[in-house]
C-alpha positions in Angstrom: 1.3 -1.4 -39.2 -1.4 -2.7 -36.8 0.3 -4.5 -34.1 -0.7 -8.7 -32.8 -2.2 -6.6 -29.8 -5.0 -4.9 -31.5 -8.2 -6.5 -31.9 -8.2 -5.6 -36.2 -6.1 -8.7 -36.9 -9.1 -10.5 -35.4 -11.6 -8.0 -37.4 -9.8 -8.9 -40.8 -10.0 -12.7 -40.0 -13.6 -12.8 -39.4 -15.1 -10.3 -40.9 -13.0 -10.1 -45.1 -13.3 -7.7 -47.4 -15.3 -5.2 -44.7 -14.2 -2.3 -44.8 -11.9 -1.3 -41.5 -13.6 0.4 -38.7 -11.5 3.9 -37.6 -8.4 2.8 -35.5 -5.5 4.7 -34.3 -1.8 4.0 -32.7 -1.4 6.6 -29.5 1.8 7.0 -27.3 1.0 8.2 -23.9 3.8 9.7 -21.6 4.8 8.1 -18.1 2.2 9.3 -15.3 -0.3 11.0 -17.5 -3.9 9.9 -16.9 -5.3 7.6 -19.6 -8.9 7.0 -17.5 -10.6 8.8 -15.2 -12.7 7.1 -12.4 -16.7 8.1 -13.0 -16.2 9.9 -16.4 -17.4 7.5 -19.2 -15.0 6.9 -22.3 -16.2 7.0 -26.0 -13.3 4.5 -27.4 -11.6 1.6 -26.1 -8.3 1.0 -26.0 -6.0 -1.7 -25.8 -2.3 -1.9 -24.5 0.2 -2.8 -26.8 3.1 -2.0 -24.6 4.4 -0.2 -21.4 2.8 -0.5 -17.4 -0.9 1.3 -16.2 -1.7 1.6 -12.4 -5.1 0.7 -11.9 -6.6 3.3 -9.5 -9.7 2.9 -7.4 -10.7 6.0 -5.0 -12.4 5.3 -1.9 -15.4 6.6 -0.4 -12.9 9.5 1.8 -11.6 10.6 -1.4 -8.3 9.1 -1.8 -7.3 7.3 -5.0 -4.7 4.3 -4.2 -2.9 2.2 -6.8 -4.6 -1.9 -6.5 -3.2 -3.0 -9.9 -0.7 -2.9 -12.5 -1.8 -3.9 -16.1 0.0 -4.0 -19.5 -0.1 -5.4 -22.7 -3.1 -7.1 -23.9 -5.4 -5.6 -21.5 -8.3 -3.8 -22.5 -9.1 0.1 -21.2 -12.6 1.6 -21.2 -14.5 -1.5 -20.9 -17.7 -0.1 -19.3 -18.1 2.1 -22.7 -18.8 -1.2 -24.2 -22.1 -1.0 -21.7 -22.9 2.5 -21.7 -21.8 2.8 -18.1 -18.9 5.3 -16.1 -15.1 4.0 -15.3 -15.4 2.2 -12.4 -11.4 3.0 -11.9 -8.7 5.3 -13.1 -5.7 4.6 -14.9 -2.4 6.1 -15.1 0.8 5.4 -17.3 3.7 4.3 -14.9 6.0 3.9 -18.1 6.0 5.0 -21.5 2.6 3.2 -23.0 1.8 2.5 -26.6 -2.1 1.7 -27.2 -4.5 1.2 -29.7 -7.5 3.1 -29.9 -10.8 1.6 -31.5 -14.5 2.3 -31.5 -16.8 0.6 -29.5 -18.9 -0.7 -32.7 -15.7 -2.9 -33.7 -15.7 -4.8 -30.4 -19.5 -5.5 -30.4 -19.1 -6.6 -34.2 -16.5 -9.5 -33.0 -18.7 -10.1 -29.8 -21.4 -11.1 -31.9 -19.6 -13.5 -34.1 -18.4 -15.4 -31.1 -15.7 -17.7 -31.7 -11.9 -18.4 -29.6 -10.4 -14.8 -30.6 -9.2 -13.3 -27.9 -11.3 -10.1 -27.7 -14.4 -10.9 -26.9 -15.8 -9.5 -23.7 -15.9 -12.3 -21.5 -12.7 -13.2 -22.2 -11.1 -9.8 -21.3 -13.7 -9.4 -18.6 -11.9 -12.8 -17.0 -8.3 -11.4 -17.5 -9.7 -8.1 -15.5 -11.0 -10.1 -12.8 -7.9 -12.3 -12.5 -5.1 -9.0 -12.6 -7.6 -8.0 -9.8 -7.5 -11.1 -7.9 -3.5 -11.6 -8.4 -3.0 -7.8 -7.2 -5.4 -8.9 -3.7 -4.0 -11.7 -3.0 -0.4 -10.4 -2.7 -0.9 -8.0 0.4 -2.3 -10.2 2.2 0.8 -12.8 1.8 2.6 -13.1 5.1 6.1 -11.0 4.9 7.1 -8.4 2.5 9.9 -10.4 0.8 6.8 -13.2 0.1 5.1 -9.6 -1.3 7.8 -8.1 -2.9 8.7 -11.4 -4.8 5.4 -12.1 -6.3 4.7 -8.4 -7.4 8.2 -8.5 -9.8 7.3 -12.1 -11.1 3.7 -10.1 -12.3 5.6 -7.1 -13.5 7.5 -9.9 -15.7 4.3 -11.6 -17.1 3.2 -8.5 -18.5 6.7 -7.8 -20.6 7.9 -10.5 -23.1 11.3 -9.5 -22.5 14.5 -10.6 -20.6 15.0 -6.9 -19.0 11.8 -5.6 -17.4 10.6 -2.3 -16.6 9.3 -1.4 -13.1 6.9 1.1 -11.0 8.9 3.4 -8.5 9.8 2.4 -5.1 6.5 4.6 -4.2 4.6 3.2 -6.6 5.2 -0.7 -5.3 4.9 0.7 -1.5 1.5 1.6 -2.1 0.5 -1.1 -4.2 1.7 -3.7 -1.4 0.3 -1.3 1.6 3.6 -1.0 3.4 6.6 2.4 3.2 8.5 3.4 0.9 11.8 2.7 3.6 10.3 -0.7 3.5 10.5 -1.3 -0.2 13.8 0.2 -0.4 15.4 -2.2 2.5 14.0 -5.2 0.9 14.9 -4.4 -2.7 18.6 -4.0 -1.5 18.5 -7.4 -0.1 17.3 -8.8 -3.6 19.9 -6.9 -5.2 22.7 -8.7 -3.2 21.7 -12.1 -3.4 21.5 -11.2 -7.3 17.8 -11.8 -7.6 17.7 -8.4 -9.6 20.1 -7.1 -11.3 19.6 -3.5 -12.9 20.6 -3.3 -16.6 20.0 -0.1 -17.7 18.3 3.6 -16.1 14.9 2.3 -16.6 15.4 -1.8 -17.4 16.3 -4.6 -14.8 16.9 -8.3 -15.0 14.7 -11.0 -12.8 15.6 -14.0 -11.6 12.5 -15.0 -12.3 12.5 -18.8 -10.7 14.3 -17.9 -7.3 11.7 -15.0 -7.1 8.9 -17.6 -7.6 10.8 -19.7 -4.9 10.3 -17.2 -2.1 7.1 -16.1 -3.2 6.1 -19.8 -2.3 7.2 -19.1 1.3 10.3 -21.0 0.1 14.4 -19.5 1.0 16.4 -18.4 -1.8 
């Protein structure tokens, strides 16, 4: 069955009775690499589930997490062009994606329309994860950080209990330690603004979080 998140459904709509272009369903482990920064992919891929760390590596060397992405979010988009990765990418959870040939999204580009997969449109989203991702470090106090970082992590899973990065993982995405993360989380945890559910799941509360990522007190 080809999942909503899969640029097909749009192919079938537009484009009846032509016959399907190659598409696949992949599962890719937590922390393997799905996209490596200067090597140039031959597919895109789409996220139909799970968290990705966008890497970038700098000009010393050293690769640092800038972004998380998840479903809906398109991988390989400077195949589309002909070009290299411009960042790596890296399964923080357990990822589900499906993989298509770069023919099939030029096909829907061309025919235009309000679908969701045309380039522009995905090229925006990028741009915007991106901008979200900036602006949070350079919010005033690690609470204000910590508390819009969860209410992203939330946007990218339509579900009540949420999946996270490690305590290393959100340190380096919001440029402070580890011991940091850890103190600050605790805090949340006893005023009940997360609650964890399960090994891997935790509940939000999503609209005090918003509160104090506004600079307001919960």
């Amino acid at each position: 069955m080809i999942a909503p998140h899969c640029p097909v459904q749009a192919y079938r709509q537009r484009l009846p009775g032509r016959e399907l272009p190659s598409v696949s369903a992949r599962s890719i482990a937590r922390m393997c690499r799905v996209q490596q920064q200067g090597e140039q992919a031959s597919t895109l891929r789409i996220v139909k589930s799970g968290l990705l760390a966008i890497l970038l590596r700098g000009p010393e060397g050293r690769e640092q997490p800038i972004a998380v992405i998840g479903q809906g979010d398109l991988l390989g988009r400077s195949a589309a062009s002909g070009q290299s990765n411009l960042m790596s990418v890296q399964a923080l959870t357990p990822v589900a994606i499906c993989e298509f040939p770069v023919s099939l999204w030029h096909e829907l580009d061309a025919l235009g329309g309000q679908h969701p997969w045309t380039m522009g449109r995905q090229s925006r989203r990028a741009v915007q994860t991106l901008a979200e991702w900036s602006h949070l470090v350079r919010l005033p106090g690690l609470e204000q950080r910590l508390a819009s970082a969860l209410q992203l992590l939330a946007g990218l899973q339509p579900r009540e209990a949420v999946q996270l990065p490690s305590q290393g993982m959100l340190a380096e995405l919001l440029c402070v330690t580890r011991e940091s993360i850890n103190r600050t989380w605790r805090e949340f945890e006893a005023r009940g603004l997360v609650r964890r559910r399960h090994r891997h799941f935790v509940h939000l509360d999503v609209q005090a979080l918003a509160q104090i990522a506004a600079g307001s007190s919960s």
